[in-house]
C-alpha positions as a printed NumPy array, in Angstrom:
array([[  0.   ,   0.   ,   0.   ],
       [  1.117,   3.197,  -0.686],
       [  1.852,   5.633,   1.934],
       [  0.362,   9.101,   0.759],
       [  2.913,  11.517,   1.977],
       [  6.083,   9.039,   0.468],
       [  6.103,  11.159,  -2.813],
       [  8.319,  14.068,  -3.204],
       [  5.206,  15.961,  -4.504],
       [  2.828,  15.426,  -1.852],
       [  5.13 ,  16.126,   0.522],
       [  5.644,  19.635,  -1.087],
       [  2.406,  20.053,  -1.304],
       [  1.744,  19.629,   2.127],
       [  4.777,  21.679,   3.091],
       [  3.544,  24.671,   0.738],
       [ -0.026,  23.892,   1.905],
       [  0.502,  24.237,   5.633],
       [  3.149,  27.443,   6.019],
       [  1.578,  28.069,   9.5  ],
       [  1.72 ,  24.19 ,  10.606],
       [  3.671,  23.764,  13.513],
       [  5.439,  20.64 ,  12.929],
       [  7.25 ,  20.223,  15.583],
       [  3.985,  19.435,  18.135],
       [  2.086,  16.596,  17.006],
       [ -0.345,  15.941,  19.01 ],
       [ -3.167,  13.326,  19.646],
       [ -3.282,  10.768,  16.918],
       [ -1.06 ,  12.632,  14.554],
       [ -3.277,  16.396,  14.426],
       [ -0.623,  19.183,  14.801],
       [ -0.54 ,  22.936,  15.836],
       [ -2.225,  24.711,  12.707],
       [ -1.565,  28.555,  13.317],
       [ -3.082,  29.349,  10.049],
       [ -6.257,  27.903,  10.581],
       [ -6.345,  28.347,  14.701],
       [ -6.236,  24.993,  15.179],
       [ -4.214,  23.923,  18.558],
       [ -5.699,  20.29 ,  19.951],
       [ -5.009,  19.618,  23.206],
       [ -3.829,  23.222,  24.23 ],
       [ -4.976,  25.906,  26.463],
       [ -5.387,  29.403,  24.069],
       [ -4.856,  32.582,  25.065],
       [ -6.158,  36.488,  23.763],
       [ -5.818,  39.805,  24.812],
       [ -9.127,  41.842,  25.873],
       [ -9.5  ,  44.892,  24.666],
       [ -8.755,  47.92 ,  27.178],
       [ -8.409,  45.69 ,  30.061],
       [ -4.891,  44.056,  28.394],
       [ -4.086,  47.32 ,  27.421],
       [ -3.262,  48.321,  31.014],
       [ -2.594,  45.096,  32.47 ],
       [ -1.277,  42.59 ,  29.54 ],
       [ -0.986,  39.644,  32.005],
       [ -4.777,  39.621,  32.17 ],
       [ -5.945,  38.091,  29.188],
       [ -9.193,  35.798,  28.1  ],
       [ -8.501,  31.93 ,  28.094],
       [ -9.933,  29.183,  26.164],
       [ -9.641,  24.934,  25.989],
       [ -9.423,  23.111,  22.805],
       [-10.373,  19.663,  21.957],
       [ -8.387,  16.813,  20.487],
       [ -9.282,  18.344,  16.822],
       [ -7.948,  22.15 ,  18.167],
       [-11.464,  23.573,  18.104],
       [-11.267,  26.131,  21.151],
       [-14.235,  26.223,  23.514],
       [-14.013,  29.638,  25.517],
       [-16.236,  30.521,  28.613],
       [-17.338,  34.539,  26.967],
       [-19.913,  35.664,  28.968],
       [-22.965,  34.945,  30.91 ],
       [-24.913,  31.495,  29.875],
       [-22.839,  32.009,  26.428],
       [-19.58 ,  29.422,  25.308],
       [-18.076,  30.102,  21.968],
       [-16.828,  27.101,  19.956],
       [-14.533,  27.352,  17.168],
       [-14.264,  31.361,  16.956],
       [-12.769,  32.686,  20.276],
       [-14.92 ,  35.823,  22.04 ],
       [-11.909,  38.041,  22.076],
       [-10.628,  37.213,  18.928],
       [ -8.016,  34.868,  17.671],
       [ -5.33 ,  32.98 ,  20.137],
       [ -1.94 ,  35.187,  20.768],
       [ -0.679,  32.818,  22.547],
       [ -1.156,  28.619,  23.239],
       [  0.131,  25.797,  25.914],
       [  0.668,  22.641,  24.572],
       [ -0.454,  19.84 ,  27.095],
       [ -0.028,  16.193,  27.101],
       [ -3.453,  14.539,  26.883],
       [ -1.972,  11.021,  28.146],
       [ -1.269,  13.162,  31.143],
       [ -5.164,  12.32 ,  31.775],
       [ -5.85 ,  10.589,  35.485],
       [ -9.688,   9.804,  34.806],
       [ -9.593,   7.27 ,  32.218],
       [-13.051,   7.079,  32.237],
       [-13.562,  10.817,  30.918],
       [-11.679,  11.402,  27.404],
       [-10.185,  14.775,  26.702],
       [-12.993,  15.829,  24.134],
       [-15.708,  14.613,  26.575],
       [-14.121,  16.675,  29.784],
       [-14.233,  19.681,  27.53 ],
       [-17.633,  19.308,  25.852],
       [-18.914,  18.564,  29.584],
       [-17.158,  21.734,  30.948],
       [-19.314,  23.702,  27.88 ],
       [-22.597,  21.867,  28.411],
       [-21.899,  23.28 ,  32.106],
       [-20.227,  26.526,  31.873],
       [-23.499,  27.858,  29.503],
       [-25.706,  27.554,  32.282],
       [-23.42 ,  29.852,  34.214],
       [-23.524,  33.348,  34.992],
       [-19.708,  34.954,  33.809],
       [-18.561,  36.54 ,  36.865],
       [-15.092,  38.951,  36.138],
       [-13.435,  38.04 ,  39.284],
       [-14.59 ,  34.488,  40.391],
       [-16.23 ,  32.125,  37.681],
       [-14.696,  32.69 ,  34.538],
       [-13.209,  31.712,  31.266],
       [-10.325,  30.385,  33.495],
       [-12.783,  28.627,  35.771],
       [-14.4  ,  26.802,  32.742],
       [-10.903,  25.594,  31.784],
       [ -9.801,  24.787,  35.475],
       [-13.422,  22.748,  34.939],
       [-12.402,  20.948,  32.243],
       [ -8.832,  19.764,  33.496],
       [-10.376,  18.593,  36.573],
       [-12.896,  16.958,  35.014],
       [-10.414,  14.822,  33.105],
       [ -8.111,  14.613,  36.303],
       [ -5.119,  16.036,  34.221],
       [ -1.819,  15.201,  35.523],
       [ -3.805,  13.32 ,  38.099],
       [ -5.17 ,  16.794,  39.462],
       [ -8.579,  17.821,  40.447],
       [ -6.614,  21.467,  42.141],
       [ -7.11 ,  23.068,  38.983],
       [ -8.378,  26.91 ,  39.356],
       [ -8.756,  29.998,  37.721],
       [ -4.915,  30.729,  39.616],
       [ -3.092,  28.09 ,  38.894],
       [ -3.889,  27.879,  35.389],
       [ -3.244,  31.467,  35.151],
       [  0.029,  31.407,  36.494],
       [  1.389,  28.217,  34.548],
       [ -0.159,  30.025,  31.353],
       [  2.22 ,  33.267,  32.03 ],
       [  5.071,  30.302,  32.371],
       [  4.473,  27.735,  29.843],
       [  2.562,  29.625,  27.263],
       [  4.039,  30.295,  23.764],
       [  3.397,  33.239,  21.26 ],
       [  1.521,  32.001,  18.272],
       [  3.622,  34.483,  15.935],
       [  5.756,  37.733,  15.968],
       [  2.134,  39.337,  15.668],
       [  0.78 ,  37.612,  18.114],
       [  3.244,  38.966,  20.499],
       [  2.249,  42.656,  19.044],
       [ -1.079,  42.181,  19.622],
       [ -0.623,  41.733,  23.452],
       [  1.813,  44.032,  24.389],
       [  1.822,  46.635,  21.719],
       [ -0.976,  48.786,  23.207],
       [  0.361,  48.591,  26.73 ],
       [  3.966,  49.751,  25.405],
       [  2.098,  52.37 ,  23.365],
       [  0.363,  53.42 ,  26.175],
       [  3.628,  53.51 ,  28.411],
       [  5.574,  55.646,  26.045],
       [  2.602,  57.937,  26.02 ],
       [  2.569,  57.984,  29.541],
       [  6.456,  58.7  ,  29.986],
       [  6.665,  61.135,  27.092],
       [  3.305,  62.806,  29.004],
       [  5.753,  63.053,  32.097],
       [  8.803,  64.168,  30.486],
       [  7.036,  67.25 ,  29.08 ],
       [  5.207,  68.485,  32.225],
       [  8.294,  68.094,  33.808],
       [ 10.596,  69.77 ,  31.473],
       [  8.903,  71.437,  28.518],
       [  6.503,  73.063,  30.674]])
């Protein structure tokens, strides 16, 4: 039988095909990390939101994907988008493991679709029960590196560690406006304090 990607042309087809393909991840059953097309199964996706980023660009909106990279994001009260993130497209992703999974009973997609069946019943609270909580939902559902601590903090904090910019762009869009705004700010300064 033959294998499909053997030939030198299908292979450059899928090469030319895929510029945004990050080959490097595989992930579950052989689906990769398809910037392009916002596709990142398995991973935790993040975005900037607007004006709140701006001032703080540690603060971001969070989403889950499933084993296919479809992102499921918690975006507001009773409301879950799947498959075109609230606060626009992912900035930045972290890759996790899904044989890391302690509840063999629950498979990834089926913690995450369970976590969205639940999550769009719920009222979005800022501060408390939010797009991180639906994701800390889902990992704990699923047990995830034998786990059920996961919260809105945690998953926050290993984010700021482990998460990677989808792009040179991606990186802009998160901390452009707040170094905008700082410049502003200093240049503001400077000329009350010296031009004035």
């Amino acid at each position: 039988m033959k294998n499909p990607m053997s030939s030198n042309e299908s292979a450059g087809e899928y090469e030319e095909s895929s510029p945004a393909i990050d080959n490097h991840y595989p992930m579950n059953g052989g689906a990769f990390i398809d910037k392009q097309r916002h596709r990142y199964p398995c991973c935790i996706v993040w975005t900037p939101i607007p004006c709140l980023t701006w001032i703080l660009p540690f603060i971001g909106h969070m989403g889950i994907c499933t084993s296919n990279g479809v992102i499921h994001d918690f975006g507001g009260p009773y409301f879950v988008s799947e498959d075109n993130m609230t606060f626009g497209n992912p900035t930045k992703y972290w890759k996790l493991d899904p044989i890391q999974i302690g509840n063999i009973q629950i498979r990834w997609d089926q913690a995450v679709h369970e976590a969205t069946d639940v999550y769009k019943h719920r009222m979005h609270i800022l501060c408390w029960d939010n797009c991180h909580s639906h994701v800390a939902y889902a990992l704990n559902r699923m047990e995830y590196k034998r786990s059920r601590r996961w919260n809105m903090i945690n998953i926050w904090f290993l984010m700021l560690i482990h998460g990677r910019y989808t792009n040179i762009a991606g990186f802009l869009k998160s901390w452009g406006p707040f170094i905008i705004i700082s410049i502003i700010i200093v240049a503001l300064v400077f000329i009350a304090k010296y031009l004035i």
